[in-house]
C-alpha positions, 0 to 999 in steps of 0.5 A, spaced: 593 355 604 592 349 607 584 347 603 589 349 596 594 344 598 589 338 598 586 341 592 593 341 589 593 333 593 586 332 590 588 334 582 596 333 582 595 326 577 602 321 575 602 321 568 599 314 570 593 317 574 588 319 571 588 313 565 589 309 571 583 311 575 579 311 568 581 304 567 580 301 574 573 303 573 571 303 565 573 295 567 570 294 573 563 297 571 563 295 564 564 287 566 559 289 571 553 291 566 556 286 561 553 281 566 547 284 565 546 284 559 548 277 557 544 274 561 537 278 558 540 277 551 541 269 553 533 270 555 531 274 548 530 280 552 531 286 548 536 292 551 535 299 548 542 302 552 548 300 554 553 305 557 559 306 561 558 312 564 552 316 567 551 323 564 551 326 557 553 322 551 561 323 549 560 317 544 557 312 542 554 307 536 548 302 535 548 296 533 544 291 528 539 288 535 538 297 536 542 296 542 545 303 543 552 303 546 555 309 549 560 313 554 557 318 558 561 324 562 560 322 569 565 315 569 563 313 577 559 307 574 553 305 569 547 302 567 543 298 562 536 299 560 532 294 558 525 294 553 519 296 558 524 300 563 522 307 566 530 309 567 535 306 568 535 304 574 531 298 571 523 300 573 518 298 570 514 303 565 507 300 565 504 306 561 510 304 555 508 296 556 501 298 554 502 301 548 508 296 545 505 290 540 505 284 542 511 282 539 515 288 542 511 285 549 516 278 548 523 283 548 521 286 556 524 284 561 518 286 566 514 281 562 519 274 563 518 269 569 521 272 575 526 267 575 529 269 569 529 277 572 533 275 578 538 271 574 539 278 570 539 282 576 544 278 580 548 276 573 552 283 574 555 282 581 557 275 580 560 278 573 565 282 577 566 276 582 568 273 575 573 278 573 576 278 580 577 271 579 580 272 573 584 277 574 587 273 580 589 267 577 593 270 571 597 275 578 599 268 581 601 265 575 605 270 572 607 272 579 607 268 584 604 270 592 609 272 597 609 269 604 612 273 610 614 269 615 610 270 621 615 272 626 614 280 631 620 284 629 617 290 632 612 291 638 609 299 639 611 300 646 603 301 649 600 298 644 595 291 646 600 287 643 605 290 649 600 290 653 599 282 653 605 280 653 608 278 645 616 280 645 619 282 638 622 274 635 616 271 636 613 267 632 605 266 631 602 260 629 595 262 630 590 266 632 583 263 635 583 257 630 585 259 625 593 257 623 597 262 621 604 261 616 603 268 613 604 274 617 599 278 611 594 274 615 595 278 621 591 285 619 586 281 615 584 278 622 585 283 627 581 288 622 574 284 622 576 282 630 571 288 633 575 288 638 574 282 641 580 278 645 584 273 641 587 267 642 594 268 639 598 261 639 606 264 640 612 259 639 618 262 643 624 259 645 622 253 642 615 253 647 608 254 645 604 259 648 598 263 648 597 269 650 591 274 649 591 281 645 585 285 645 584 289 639 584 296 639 581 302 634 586 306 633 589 312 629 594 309 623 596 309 616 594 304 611 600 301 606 599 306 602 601 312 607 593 315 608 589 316 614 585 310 616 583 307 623 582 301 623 584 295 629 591 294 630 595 290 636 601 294 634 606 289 631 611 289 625 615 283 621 621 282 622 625 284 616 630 279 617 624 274 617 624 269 611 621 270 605 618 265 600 615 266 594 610 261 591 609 259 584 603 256 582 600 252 575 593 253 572 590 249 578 593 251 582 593 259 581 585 258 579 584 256 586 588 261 590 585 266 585 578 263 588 580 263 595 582 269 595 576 272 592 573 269 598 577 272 603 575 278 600 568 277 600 568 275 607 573 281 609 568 285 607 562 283 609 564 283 617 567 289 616 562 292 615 557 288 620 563 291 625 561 298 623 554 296 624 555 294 630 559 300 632 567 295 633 569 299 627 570 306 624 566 310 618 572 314 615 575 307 612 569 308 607 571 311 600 568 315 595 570 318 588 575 321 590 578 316 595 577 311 589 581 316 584 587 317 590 587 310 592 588 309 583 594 315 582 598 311 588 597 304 586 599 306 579 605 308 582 607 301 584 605 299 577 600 295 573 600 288 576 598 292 582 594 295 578 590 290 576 590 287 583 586 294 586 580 293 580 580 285 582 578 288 590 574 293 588 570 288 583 569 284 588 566 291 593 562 293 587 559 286 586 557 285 593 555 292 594 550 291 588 546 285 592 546 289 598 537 288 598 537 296 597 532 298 591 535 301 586 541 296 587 541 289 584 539 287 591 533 291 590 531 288 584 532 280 588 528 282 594 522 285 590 522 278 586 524 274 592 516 278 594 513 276 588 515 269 588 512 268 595 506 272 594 505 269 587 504 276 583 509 282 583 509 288 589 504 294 588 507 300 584 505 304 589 509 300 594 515 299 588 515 306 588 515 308 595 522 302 596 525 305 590 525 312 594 527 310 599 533 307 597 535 313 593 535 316 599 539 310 602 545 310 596 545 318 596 547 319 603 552 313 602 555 316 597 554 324 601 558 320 609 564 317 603 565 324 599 565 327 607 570 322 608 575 323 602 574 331 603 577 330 611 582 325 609 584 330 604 585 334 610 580 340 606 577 340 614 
């Protein structure tokens, strides 16, 4: 009974879910493989795929350079395969090089200069850093941000902040060196902490005051209400505490909307060395399925916050992909970094070993964070 009633969880789709989670990432990989595609278009690269998708075809249509445009089954990512490629995982296919005329040989990309292979790698990811920050700039020009006044309105009895000695009505005004006017600024720092003492600057009773709080690793829930662990010190807003919402012009939302990409991005890339290092915890990695969970309880809330989730997985995805793991773009920049330092292009056998490697890499990714989603559906 209990296994049925995570299945029943897993497929029991809003009227909005399922559109919803096809949008989310139909957007976020279609703008990814455009990056792509531009870039080697910009270099007279000739492209013979460009799909959505992976899997069988759905639909599809060619256009007048023979690019074929299509939408495959399996909507959890996409490619596009370049004149000369063996697949589309972009290798090379010297045999297919071999017997192309001269002409066809200008169209591929394993034959342009190393410099213009790694602008097409990397054009992907930065095109869904581009997305994000798009996608940001219109959400606070149309809605503004949100700034909770950083005051404790409630502290976990047993919890660190206790423990240090933080009492519900104060105020935080930084946390190291970093000031504090928001208490959205909170859980963002204390998550990448590692659980490392912070310094908390607290204004109580018109004192300043610092106090030490140590993170700990603990068993919660997120904002959306699922299972997670994650550091915490145990501390809630006060309700009563002023709320201010900011409004931006075009400038000025353009500079939030880059700020907060980079906050993102930096998130992401310490809470994973925190991982790496053992300060965090795996089960706050998502698969497809957790993708698709996350996406129905969004779309509850609504569609800005829906496009506010394909911003943050845009720039997780985009960062994902220069990770220097073959098969991924990243891959691709470490081979042509190679290759720019060597003066010729790293051995097939050596290519070939690294794309393996790199498959096992992403395959037993993809296994730790489809486990994670079947626990966190409580199928185990």
């Amino acid at each position: 009974m209990h296994i049925v009633e995570a299945i029943r969880g897993l497929i029991d789709w809003t009227p909005l879910g399922l559109p919803a989670f096809l949008f989310v990432i139909t957007l976020v990989v279609f703008f990814h493989e455009l990056g792509h595609f531009l870039m080697a278009r910009a270099f007279s690269v000739k492209v013979d795929v460009f799909s959505v998708g992976f899997g069988k075809e759905i639909f599809g249509w060619n256009d007048k350079r023979g690019t074929r445009w299509k939408v495959s089954w399996l909507p959890i990512g996409g490619y596009v395969k370049f004149a000369g490629d063996a697949d589309a995982s972009s290798r090379p296919d010297p045999a297919a090089t071999a017997r192309m005329t001269v002409a066809e040989r200008e169209g591929t990309l394993a034959l342009k200069p190393v410099g213009q292979r790694a602008l097409v790698a990397a054009a992907g990811p930065f095109a869904n850093f581009i997305l994000a920050i798009v996608l940001l700039t219109g959400l606070f020009l149309y809605s503004g941000h949100i700034v909770i006044t950083p005051i404790i309105g409630q502290v976990t009895k047993g919890s660190a902040a206790q423990a240090a000695g933080i009492r519900p009505g104060d105020r935080v005004t930084r946390i190291d060196s970093t000031a504090i006017t928001d208490f959205q600024q909170l859980p963002e720092i204390i998550s990448i902490s590692g659980g490392q003492p912070l310094a908390v600057g607290i204004q109580r009773a018109g004192h300043e005051i610092t106090l030490w709080v140590t993170p700990r690793l603990t068993r919660t829930r997120d904002v959306l209400g699922n299972d997670t662990s994650q550091m915490v010190i145990g501390v809630r807003p006060d309700v009563h505490a002023p709320v201010i919402r900011e409004h931006y012009g075009p400038v000025g939302a353009f500079a939030a909307a880059c700020s907060q990409t980079w906050n993102i991005l930096k998130t992401t890339i310490l809470g994973i060395a925190q991982l790496v290092m053992g300060h965090g915890s795996a089960d706050q990695l998502r698969g497809p399925a957790g993708i698709a969970q996350m996406t129905r309880q969004v779309a509850d809330f609504g569609f800005l916050p829906l496009l506010n989730l394909v911003a943050i997985l845009s720039v997780s995805i985009g960062l994902a992909n220069l990770f220097p793991i073959p098969l991924l773009d990243g891959g691709h920049l470490l081979y042509y970094g190679c290759e720019a330092v060597l003066g010729r292009p790293l051995g097939e056998r050596a290519q070939d070993v690294g794309f393996r490697l790199g498959l096992v890499l992403v395959l037993g990714l993809m296994l730790l964070t489809t486990w994670n989603d079947l626990v966190r559906l409580n199928l185990f």
